[in-house]
C-alpha positions in Angstrom: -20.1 21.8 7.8 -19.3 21.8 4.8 -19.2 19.0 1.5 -16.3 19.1 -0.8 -17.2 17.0 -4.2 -14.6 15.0 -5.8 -14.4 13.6 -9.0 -12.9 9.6 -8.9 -11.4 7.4 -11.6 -14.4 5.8 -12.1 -16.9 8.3 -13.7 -20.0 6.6 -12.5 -18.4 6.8 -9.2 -18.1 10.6 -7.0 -16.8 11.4 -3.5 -18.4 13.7 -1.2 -15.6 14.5 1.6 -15.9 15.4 5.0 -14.1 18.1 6.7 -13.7 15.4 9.8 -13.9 11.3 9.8 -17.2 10.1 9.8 -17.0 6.3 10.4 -15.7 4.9 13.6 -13.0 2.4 11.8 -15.0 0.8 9.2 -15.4 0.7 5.9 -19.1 0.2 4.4 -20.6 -1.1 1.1 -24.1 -0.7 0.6 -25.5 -2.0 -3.2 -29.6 -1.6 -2.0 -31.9 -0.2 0.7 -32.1 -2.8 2.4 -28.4 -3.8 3.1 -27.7 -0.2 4.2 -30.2 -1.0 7.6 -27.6 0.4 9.9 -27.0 4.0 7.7 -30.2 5.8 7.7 -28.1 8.1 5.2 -27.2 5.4 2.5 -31.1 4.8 3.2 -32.0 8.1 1.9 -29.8 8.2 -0.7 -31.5 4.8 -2.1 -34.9 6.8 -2.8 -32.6 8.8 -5.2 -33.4 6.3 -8.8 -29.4 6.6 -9.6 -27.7 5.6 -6.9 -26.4 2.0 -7.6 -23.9 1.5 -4.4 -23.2 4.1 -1.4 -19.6 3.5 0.4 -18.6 5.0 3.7 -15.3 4.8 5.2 -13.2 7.8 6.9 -13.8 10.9 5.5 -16.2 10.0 2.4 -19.1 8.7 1.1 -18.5 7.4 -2.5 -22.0 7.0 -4.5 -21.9 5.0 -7.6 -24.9 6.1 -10.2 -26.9 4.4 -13.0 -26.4 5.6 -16.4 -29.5 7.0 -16.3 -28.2 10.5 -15.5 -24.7 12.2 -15.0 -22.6 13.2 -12.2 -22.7 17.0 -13.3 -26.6 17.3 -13.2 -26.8 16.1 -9.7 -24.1 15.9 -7.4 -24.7 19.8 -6.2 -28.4 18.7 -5.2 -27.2 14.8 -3.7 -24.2 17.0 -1.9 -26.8 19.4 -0.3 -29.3 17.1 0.4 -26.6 15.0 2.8 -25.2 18.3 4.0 -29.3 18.6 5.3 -29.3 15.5 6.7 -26.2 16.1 8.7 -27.4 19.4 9.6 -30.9 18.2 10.4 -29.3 15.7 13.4 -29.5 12.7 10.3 -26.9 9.7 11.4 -25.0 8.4 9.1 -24.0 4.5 10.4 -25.9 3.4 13.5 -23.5 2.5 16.5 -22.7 -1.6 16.0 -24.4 -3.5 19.5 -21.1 -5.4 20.2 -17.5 -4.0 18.8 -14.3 -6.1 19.6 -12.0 -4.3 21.4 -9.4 -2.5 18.8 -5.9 -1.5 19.5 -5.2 1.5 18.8 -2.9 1.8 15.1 -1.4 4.6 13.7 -0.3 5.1 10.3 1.6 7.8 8.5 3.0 8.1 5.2 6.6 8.9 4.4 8.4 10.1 0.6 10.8 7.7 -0.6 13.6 8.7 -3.1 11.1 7.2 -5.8 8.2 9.7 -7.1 5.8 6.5 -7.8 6.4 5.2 -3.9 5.1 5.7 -0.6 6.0 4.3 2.4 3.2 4.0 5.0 5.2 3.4 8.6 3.2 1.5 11.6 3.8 1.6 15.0 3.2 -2.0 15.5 5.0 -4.9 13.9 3.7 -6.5 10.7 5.7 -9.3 9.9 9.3 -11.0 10.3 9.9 -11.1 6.3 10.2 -9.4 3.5 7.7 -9.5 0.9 6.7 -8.3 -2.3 4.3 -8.7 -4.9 4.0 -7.5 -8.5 0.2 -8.4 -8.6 -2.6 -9.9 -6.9 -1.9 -13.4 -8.1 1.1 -13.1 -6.9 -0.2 -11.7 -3.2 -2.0 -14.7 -2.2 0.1 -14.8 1.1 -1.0 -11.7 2.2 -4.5 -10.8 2.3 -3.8 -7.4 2.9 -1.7 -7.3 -0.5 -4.5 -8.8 -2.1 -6.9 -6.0 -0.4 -4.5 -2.9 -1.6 -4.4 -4.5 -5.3 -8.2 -3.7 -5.4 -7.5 0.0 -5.9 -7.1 0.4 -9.8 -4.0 2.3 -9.3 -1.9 0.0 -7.3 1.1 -1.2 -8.9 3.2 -3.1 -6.8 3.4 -3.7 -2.9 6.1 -4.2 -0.5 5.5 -5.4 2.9 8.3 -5.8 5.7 8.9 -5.3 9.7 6.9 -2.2 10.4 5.8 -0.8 7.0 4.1 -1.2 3.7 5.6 0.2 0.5 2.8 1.3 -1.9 4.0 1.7 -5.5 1.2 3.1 -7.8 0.7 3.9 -11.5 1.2 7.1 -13.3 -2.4 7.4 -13.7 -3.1 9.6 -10.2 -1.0 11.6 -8.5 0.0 11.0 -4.2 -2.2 14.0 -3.3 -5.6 12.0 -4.3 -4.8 9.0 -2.9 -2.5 9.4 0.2 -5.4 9.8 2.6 -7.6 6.7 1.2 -4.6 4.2 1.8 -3.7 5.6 5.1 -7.0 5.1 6.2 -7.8 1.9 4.3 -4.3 0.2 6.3 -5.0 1.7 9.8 -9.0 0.4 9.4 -7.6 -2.6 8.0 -4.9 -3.4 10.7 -7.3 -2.1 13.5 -10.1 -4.6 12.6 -7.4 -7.2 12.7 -6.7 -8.0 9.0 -4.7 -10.7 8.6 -1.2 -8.8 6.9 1.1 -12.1 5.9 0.8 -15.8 5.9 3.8 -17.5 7.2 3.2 -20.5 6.2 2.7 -19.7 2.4 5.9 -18.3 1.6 8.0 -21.1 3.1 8.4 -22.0 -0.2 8.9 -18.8 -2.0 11.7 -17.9 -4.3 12.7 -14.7 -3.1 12.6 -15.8 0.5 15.0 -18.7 0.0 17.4 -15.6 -1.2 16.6 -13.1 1.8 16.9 -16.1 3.8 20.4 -16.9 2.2 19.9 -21.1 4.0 23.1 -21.9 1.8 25.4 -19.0 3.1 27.9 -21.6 4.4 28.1 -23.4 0.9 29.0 -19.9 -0.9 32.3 -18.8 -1.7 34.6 -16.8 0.4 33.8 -13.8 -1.5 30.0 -14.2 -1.8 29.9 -14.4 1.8 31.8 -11.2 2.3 29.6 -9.4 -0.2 26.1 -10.6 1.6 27.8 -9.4 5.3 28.0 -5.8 3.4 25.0 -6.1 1.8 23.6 -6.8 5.6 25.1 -4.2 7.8 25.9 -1.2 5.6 23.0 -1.2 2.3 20.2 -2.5 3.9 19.6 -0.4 6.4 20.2 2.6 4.2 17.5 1.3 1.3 15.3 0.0 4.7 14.5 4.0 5.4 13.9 4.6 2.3 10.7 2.2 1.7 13.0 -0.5 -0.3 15.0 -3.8 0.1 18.2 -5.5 -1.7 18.6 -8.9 -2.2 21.9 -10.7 -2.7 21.3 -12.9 -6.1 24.8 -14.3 -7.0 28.7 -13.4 -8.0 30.1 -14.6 -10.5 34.4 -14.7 -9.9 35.0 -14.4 -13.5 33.4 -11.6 -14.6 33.7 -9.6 -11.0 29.9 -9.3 -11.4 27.3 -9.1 -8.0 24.2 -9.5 -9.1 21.3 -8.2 -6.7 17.7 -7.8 -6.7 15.7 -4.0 -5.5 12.8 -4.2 -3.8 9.9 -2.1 -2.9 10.4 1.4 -3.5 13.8 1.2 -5.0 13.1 -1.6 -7.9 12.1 1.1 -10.9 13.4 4.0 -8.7 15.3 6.9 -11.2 18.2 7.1 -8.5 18.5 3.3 -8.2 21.6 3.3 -10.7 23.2 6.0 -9.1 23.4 4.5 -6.1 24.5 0.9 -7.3 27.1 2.5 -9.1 28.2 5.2 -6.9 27.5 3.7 -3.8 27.3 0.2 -3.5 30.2 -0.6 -6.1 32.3 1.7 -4.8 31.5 0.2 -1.2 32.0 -3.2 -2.1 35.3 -2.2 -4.5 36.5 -0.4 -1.2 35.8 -3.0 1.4 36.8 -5.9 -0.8 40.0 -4.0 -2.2 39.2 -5.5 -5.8 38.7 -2.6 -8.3 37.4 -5.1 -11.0 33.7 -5.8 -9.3 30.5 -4.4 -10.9 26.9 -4.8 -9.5 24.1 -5.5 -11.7 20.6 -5.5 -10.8 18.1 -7.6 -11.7 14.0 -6.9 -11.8 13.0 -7.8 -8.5 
């Protein structure tokens, strides 16, 4: 067995990866010796004078250190000395007395047309909306938004039927992250996190529009645009980790304005496919050369 170092964003904070998961579905957080009662290893690693926090969880331990010393000097001698523990028959989280009953999740991660997306897919149902959130202000409804916007290189996060779309900074690259979310959401959704609350987004903005309540007060034409919108681009921008949202049309101008979601708001095709697919749809199906989409930030 062996320990594969890895350096984090943080660099008070290093990883010391498994070949294999090491945590039955939970995530832990130890900041002293005696909150970390259950891990004999986070124990041992509290007689080390640097060690500030240990966290397990999947395939790691993460060890945050005091600025008394650096990473470089020690993490060969703190990597060997867990790889002896192991070895020696050490445990590293006692077996909890009483566990809930867990259904099983799985989670995998999909590409989406845009380089700074991902789109995790679940085999369960997370929620009958559409939902996104910019920050983690803005992610009050969903506490497992609020969750995801803890990693530092979270951007923005898209939730919907059966999938979260994860949108990150330019900062780190998929390969270092993919496996930390994936196992963050399954843990999460398998210790029953709570993904969405209903009943605070009644109110919301962008759900009045996916809701469309005042379809029957809209013009012949706007109502024409959103049946499109509904049967032929959704489910197209659906697979690919995104959402559109009718905004308005103006009959003057010839102008449908709509709002990207998820993985295709700030995506490099996204004009592409406005302009050479949807308008020409909608120019098409509507038999009016004249119309032009816009989008809008969502």
């Amino acid at each position: 067995m062996k320990i594969t170092i890895k350096e984090t964003q943080n660099p008070t904070i290093i990883k010391f990866e498994f070949p294999d998961f090491i945590t039955q579905n939970e995530n832990f957080e130890f900041k002293n010796i005696d909150e970390a009662k259950n891990s004999p290893l986070a124990q041992k690693l509290f007689y080390l004078p640097f060690v500030k926090t240990v966290y397990i969880s999947g395939n790691f331990i993460a060890v945050e250190r005091f600025s008394i010393v650096e990473w470089a000097d020690v993490q060969d001698d703190v990597a060997e000395q867990i790889e002896e523990f192991i070895q020696n028959g050490g445990v590293i989280v006692l077996p909890s007395e009483q566990k809930a009953k867990k259904q099983p999740i799985t989670v995998y991660g999909e590409t989406t047309p845009n380089p700074a997306s991902l789109k995790f897919v679940v085999n369960k149902a997370l929620t009958k909306n559409m939902v996104e959130f910019k920050n983690i202000d803005e992610a009050k409804p969903s506490p497992l938004a609020q969750a995801l916007f803890k990693f530092h290189f979270i951007k923005e996060v898209f939730i919907t039927e059966n999938y979260i779309s994860v949108t990150k900074y330019d900062s780190v690259s998929w390969d270092e992250i993919t496996l930390e979310l994936r196992t963050f959401i399954k843990e999460y959704l398998e210790n029953g996190g709570i993904v969405l609350d209903e009943t605070l987004i009644a109110d919301d903005v962008k759900q009045e529009k996916q809701q469309i309540k005042n379809f029957d007060q809209l013009d012949v034409t706007s109502q024409q645009i959103i049946n499109i919108l509904e049967e032929y681009v959704k489910p197209a921008v659906a697979a690919d980790g995104g959402n559109i949202l009718f905004d308005s049309y103006d009959e003057n101008q010839k102008r449908v304005k709509v709002v990207l979601q998820g993985s295709c708001n700030g995506c490099p095709s996204s004009t592409f496919t406005l302009k050479n697919g949807i308008e020409n749809m909608l120019k098409d199906m509507l038999n009016d050369k004249d119309i032009v989409v816009e989008a809008l930030n969502g």
